[in-house]
C-alpha positions in Angstrom: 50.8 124.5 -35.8 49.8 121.4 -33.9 46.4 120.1 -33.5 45.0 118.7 -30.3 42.7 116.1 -31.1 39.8 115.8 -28.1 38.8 112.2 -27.0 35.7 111.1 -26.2 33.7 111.5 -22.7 34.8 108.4 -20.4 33.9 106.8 -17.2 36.4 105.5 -15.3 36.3 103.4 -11.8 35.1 100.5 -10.2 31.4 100.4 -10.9 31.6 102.3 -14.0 29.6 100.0 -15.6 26.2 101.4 -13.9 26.4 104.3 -15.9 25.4 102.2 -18.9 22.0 102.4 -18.1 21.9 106.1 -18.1 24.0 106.9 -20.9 21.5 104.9 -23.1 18.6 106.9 -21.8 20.6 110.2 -23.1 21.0 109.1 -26.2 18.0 107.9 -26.7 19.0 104.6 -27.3 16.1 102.2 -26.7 17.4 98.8 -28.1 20.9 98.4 -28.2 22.8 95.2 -30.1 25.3 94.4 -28.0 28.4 93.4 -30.1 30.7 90.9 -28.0 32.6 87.4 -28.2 31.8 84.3 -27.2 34.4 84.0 -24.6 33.0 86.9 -22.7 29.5 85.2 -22.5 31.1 81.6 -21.6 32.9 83.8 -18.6 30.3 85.9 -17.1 31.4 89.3 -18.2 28.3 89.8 -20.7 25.9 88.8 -18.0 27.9 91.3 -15.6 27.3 94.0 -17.9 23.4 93.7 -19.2 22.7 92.7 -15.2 22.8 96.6 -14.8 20.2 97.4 -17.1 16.8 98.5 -16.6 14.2 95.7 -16.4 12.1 96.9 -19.1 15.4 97.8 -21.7 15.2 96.0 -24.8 18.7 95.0 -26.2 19.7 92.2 -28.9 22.9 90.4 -29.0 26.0 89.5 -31.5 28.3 87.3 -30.0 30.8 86.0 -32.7 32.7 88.7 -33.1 36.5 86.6 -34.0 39.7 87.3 -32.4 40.8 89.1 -35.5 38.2 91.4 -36.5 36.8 90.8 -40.5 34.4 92.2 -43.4 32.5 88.7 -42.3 31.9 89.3 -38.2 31.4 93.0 -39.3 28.3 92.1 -41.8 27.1 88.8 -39.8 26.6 91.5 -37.0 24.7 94.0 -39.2 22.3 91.3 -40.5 21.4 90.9 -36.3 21.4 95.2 -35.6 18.8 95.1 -39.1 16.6 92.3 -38.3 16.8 93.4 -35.0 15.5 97.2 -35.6 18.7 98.3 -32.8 19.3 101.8 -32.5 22.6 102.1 -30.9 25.1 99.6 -30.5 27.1 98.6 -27.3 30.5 97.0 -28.2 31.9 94.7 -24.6 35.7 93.2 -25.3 38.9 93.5 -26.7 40.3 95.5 -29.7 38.9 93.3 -32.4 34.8 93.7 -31.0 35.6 97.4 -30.5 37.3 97.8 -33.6 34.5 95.8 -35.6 31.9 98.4 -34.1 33.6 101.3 -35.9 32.6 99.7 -38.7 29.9 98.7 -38.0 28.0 101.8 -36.8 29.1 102.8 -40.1 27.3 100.5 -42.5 24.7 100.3 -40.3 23.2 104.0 -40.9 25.0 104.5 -44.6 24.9 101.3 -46.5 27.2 100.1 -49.0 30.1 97.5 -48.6 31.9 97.5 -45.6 35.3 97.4 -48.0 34.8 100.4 -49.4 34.7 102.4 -46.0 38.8 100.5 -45.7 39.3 101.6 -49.0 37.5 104.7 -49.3 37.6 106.4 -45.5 36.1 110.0 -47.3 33.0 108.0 -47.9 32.7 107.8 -44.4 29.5 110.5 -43.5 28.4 112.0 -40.0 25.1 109.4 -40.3 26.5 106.6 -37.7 24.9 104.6 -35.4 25.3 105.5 -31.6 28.5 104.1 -30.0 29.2 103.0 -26.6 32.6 101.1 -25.7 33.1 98.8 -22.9 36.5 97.5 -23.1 37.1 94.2 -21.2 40.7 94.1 -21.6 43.3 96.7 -20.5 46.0 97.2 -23.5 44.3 98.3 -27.2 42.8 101.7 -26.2 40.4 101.0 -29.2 37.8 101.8 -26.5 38.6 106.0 -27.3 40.3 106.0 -30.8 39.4 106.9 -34.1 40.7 104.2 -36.5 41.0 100.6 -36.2 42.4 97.3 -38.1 39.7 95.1 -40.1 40.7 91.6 -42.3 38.7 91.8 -45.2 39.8 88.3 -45.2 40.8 86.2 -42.6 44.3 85.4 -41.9 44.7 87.9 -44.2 46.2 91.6 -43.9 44.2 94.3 -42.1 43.0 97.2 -43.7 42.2 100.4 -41.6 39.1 102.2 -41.3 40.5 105.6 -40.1 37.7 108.8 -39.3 37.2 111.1 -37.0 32.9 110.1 -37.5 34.1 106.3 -36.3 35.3 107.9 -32.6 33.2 105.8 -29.9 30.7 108.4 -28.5 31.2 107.2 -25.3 33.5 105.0 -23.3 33.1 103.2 -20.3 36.1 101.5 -18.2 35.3 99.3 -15.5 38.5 97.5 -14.1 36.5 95.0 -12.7 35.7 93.5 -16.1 39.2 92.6 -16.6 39.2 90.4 -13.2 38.6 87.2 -15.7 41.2 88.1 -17.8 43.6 84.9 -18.6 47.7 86.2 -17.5 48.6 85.3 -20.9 45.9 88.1 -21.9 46.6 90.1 -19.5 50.6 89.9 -20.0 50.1 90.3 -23.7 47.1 92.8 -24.0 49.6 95.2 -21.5 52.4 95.2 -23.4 50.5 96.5 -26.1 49.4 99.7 -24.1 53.4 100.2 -23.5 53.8 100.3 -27.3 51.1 102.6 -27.9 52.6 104.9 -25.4 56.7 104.4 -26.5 55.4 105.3 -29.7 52.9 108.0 -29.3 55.3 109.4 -27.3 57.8 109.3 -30.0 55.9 110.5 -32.3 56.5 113.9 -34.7 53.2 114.9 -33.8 53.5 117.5 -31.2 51.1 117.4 -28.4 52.6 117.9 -24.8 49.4 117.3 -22.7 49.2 113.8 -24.3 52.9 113.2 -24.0 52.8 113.7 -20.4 49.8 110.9 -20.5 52.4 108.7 -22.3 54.9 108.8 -20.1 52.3 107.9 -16.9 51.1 105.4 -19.2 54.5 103.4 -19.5 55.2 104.1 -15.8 51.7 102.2 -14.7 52.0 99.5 -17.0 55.2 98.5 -16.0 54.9 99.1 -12.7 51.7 96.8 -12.1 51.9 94.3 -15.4 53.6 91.9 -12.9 50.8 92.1 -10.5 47.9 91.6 -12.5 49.3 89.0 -14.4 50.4 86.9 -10.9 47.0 87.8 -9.4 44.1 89.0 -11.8 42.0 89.9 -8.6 44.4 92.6 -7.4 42.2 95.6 -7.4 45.1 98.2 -7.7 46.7 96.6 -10.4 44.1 96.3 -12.6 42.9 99.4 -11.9 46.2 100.8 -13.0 46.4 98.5 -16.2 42.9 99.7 -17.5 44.4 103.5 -16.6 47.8 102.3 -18.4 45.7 100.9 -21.5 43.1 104.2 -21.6 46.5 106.2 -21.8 47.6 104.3 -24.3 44.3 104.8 -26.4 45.1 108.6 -26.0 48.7 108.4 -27.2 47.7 106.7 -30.4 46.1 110.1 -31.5 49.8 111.3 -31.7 50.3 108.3 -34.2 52.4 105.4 -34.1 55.5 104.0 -35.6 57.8 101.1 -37.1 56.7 98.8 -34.1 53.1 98.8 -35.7 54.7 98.8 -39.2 55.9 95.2 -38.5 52.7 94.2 -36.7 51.7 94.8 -40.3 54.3 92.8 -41.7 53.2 89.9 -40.2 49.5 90.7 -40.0 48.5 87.7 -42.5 47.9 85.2 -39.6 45.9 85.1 -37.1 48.5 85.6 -34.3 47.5 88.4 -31.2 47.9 91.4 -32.2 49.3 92.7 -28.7 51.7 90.0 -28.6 52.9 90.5 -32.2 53.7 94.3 -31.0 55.5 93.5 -27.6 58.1 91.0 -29.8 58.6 93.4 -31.9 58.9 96.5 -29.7 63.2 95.8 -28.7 64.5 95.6 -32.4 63.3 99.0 -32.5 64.5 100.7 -29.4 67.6 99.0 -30.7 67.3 101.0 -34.0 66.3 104.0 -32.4 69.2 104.0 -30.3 71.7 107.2 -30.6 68.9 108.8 -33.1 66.6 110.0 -30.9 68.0 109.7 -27.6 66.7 112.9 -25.6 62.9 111.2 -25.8 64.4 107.4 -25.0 65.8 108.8 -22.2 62.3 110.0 -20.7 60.8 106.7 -21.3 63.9 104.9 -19.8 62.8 107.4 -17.2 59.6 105.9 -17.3 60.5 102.4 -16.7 62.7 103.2 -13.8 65.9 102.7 -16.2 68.7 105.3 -16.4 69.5 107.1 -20.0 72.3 108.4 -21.6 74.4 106.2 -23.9 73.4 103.1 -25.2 69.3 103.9 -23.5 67.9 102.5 -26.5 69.4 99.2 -25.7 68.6 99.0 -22.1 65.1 99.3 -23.1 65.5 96.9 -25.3 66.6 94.1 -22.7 64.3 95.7 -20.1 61.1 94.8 -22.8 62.6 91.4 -23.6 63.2 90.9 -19.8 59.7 91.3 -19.2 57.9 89.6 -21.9 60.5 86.7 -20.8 59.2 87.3 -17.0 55.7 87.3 -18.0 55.5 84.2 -20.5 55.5 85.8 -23.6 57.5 84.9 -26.7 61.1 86.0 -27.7 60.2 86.5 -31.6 57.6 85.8 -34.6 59.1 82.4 -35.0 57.8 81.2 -31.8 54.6 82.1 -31.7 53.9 80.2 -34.6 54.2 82.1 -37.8 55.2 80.4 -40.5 55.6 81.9 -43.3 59.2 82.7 -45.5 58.5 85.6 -48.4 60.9 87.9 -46.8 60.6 90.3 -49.3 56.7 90.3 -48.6 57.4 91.4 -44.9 59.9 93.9 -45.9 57.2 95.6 -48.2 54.5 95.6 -45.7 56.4 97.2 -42.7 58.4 99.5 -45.3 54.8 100.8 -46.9 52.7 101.0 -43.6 51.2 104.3 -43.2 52.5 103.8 -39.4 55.6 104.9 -40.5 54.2 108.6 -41.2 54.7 109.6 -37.8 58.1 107.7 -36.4 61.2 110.1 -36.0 62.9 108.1 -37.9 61.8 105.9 -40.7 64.1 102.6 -41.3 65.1 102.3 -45.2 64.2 98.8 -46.5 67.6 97.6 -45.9 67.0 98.8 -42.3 63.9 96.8 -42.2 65.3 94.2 -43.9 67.6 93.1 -41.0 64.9 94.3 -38.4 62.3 91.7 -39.6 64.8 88.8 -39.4 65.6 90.1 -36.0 62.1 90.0 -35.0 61.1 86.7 -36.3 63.8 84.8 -34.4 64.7 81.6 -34.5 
């Protein structure tokens, strides 16, 4: 029998962000740490979001969140919501500040070693902090989702911390936060919404409602990636990217597959997740190809690509095309990793617990020949 997981409540438009005023009051939240990067405050977007608040609302800041999340970001920011005496916590950015608030409103109510939550998610109780997601980027969905990646070192593999008690309580999605967005960012942080929707999509899970999301997902992101990256300011495009990336937040409930398996294989660096995901998303329409045609041809569908014989490949070129179009890099290789224990990589991807729901899991000899595909030349 399938389950249909429910997200959280979200607010989505232009001007969303007002509502974060409010939604404190209901909660009862009456000082917030804001959990953010540096980058964020350098550019405005963390003055843009507290310039809504109440004059009288007491908040404290944690700014250093990294571009990887880690045990270290996740317990430096703790130390601040303590001393502090916060009561809530307000995470504004990308996947690795949202994902580090999962964690965090964890430790920060229960205790104990952040390590053992990754190791131990059963440990995880209903005591958490108050959550309230902002994302500032429109591709890692983390804003709505219950799991996320941390390094318990950095540069070094991610664990997850997976519970339905880590699900934000709130979201709020203001395109207009993503106006500052870099188009390397933007180009890279999109692709990754396509591959949480190709692969949700994919999924064994059934869930039809969130399919049909899936599918619009892939269809917006590819249909405006081009625009926002040439002009950051466009107003429909980004609103259609942070739509595209919401979707793609939703479709991760369905699970996710051998794409994500490899972001795991070559997880031990400190290269962007997103773009890790979009250079590794052809070798695997490739191997999907003949094996589970009648959903590649609905995402073919999707991308304005016709299916049938040989679909898997079309997407394929169609993803490479656009990474290509949009600056982003061809393979692993290129984008700086460095590393050569093949066997290493293998045993990652082949071990994920992504693989759980792909249609069709690749043996290690499959994966084999799809990581050296993937790292390039």
């Amino acid at each position: 029998m399938a389950y249909l997981p429910n997200f959280p409540p979200i607010h989505f438009d232009f001007g969303a962000i007002q509502e974060l005023g409010p939604e404190l009051e209901n909660r009862g939240i009456t000082k917030p740490l804001f959990l953010t990067d540096q980058g964020l405050v350098e550019h405005g977007v963390f003055q843009q979001v507290t310039h809504v608040l109440p004059a009288d609302q007491s908040w404290a800041v944690f700014d250093d969140i990294p571009e990887n999340p880690t045990i270290d970001g996740v317990e430096r920011a703790l130390a601040v919501y303590k001393s502090e005496a916060c009561d809530g916590i307000v995470a504004l950015g990308g996947g690795s500040v949202l994902d580090s608030g999962k964690a965090l409103r964890v430790v920060a109510t229960q205790g104990g070693e952040v390590i053992d939550y990754l190791k131990h998610p059963e440990k995880i109780g209903a005591n958490v902090s108050p959550y309230i997601t902002i994302p500032s980027t429109a591709g890692t969905g983390a804003e709505i989702t219950f799991g996320g990646g941390i390094h318990p070192e950095k540069n070094g593999p991610a664990m997850g911390i997976r519970s339905p008690l880590v699900k934000p309580d709130m979201a709020i999605c203001d395109p207009a936060l993503t106006f500052t967005l870099p188009p390397r960012l933007t180009a890279a942080t999109g692709m990754d919404a396509v591959t949480h929707c190709v692969e949700g999509y994919l999924s064994i899970n059934e869930n039809a409602p969130t399919e049909a999301i899936a599918l619009d997902g892939i269809y917006r992101a590819v249909s405006y990636i081009d625009r926002a990256v040439a002009n950051g300011s466009d107003k429909e495009a980004r609103y259609n990217m942070a739509m595209a990336a919401l979707e793609g937040g939703m479709a991760i409930y369905m699970g996710l597959g051998p794409i994500h398996s490899l972001s795991m294989a070559f997880g031990n660096s400190p290269l962007h997740h997103g773009t890790l995901v979009t250079v590794s998303m052809p070798a695997i329409m490739r191997f999907y190809d003949g094996k589970v045609n009648d959903k590649l041809d609905n995402i073919a569908h999707a991308m304005g690509l016709d299916g049938g014989d040989g679909v898997g490949e079309r997407i394929a070129k169609h993803t490479e095309e656009m990474n290509d179009r949009l600056g982003l890099p061809s393979g692993v290789r290129e984008m700086g990793y460095e590393k050569n224990d093949l066997d290493a990589m293998i045993d990652e991807a082949f071990n994920s617990h992504f693989n759980l729901a792909a249609p069709v899991r690749p043996t290690r000899d499959e994966y084999r020949q799809i990581v050296i595909d993937v790292l390039g030349n």
